[in-house]
C-alpha positions as CSV (number, residue, x, y, z in Angstrom):
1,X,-4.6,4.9,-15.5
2,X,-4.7,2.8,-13.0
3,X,-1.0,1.0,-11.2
4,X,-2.3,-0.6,-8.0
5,X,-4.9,-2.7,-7.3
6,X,-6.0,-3.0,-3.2
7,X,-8.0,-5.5,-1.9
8,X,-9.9,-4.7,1.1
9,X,-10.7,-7.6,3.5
10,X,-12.4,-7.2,6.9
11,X,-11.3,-9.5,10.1
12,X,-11.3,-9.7,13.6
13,X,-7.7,-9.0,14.6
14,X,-5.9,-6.8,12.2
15,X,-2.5,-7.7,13.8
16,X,-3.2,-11.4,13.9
17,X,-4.2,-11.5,10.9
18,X,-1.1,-9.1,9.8
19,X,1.2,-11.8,11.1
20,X,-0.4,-14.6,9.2
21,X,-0.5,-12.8,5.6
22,X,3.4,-11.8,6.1
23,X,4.3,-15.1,7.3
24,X,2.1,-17.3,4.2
25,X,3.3,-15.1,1.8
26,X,6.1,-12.7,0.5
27,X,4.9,-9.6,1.6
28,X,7.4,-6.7,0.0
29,X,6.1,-3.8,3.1
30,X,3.3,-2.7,4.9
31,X,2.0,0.3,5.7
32,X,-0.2,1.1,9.3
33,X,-2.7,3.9,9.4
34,X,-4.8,4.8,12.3
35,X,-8.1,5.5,12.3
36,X,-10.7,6.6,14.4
37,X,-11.3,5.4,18.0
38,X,-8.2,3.3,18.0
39,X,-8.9,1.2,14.9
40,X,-5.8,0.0,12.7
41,X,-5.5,-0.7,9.4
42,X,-2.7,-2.6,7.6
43,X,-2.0,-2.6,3.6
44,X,0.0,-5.3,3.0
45,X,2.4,-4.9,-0.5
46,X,2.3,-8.7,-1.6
47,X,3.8,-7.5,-5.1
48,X,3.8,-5.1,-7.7
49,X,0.5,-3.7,-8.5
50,X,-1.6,-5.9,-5.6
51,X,-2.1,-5.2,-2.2
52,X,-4.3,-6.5,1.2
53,X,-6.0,-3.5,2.9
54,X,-7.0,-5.2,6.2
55,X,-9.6,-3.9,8.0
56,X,-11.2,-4.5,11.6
57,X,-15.0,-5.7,11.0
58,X,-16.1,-3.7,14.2
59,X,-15.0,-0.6,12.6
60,X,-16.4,-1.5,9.5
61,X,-19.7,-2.3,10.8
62,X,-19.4,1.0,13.0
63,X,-18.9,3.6,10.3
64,X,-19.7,2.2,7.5
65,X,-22.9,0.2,8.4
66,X,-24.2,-0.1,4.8
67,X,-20.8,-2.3,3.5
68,X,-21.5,-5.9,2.5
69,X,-18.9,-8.0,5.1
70,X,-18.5,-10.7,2.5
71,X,-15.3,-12.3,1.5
72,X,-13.7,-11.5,-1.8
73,X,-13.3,-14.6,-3.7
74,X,-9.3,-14.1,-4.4
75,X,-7.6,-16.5,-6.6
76,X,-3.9,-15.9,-6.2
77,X,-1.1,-16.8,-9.2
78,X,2.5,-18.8,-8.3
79,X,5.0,-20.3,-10.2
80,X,6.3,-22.4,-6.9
81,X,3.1,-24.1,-5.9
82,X,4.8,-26.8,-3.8
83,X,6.5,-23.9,-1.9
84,X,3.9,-21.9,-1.5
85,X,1.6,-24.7,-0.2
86,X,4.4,-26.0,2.0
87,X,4.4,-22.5,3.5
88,X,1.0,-21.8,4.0
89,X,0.7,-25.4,5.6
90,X,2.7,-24.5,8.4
91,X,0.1,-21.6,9.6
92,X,-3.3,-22.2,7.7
93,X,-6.6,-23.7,9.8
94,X,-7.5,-25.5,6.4
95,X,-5.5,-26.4,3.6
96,X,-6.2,-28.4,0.8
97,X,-4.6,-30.8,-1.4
98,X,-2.5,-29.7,-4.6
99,X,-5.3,-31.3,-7.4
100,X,-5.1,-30.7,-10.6
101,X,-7.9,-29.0,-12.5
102,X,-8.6,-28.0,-16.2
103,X,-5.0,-28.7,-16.7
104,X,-3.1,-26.3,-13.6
105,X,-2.4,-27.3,-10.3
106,X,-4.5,-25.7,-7.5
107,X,-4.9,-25.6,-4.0
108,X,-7.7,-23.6,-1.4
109,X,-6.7,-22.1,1.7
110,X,-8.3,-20.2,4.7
111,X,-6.7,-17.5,7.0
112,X,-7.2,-16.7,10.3
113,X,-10.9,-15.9,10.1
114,X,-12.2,-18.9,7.9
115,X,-12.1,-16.8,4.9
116,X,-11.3,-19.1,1.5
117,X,-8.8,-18.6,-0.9
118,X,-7.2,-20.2,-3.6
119,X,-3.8,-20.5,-5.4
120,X,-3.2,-21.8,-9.1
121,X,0.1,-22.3,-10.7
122,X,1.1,-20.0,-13.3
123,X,2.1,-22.1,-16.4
124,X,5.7,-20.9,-18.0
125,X,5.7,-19.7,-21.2
C-alpha cells in the first residue's frame, strides 16, 4: 500500500529554492542525492506521508527531455493560517490576502520560481 506521497517540482536553483521551502514551512528533514553531472536533488519531509522532491529544470530537460515542466497545482492544509501566512510573508515574491471562500479561509502563494500555490485552513472537528 502506499505511506508516502512525493511531489516532484522542477526549479532553477535547487539550494535556493531548498532554503525557501525550509524557511516557509516546517520541514521535519531533508535528504540530498546526487545525480549525474553534478546535479542535486533535495526531498524535503514537510510531514508525514508528503514530501517536495526538488529537481533542477536543466537536468530535467537534459535527461529526461520528454517530461512536461509544468507546475503541480498543490493546495496545502493548515490549522494556523495566520501563522503560516505571516511566515511565508516574510520570504514569498507574491502573497495574497487571507479571503474567505466557500466557507474556509485561503491564501495563494509563489516560491522562488513564480510557481503558485495555495493554503486553506483545515476546519476542527
Amino acid at each position: 500500500m502506499i505511506n508516502q506521497a512525493t511531489v516532484m517540482l522542477y526549479v532553477s536553483n535547487v539550494e535556493k529554492s531548498t532554503d525557501f521551502w525550509q524557511q516557509g514551512f516546517n520541514v521535519s528533514s531533508l535528504e540530498t542525492i546526487q545525480l549525474p553531472d553534478n546535479y542535486l536533488s533535495v526531498k524535503l519531509f514537510l510531514q508525514d506521508g508528503f514530501a517536495l522532491q526538488l529537481f533542477d529544470k536543466e537536468f530535467i530537460q537534459k535527461y529526461s527531455p520528454e517530461v512536461a515542466m509544468n507546475t503541480p497545482s498543490i493546495l496545502f492544509s493548515t490549522t494556523d493560517i495566520n501563522a503560516l501566512h505571516s511566515q511565508l510573508s516574510q520570504i514569498s515574491p507574491f502573497i495574497s490576502d487571507i479571503s474567505e471562500f466557500g466557507g474556509s479561509n485561503q491564501f495563494n502563494f509563489s516560491d522562488i520560481d513564480n510557481n503558485y500555490f495555495a493554503v486553506t485552513e483545515e476546519k476542527t472537528r
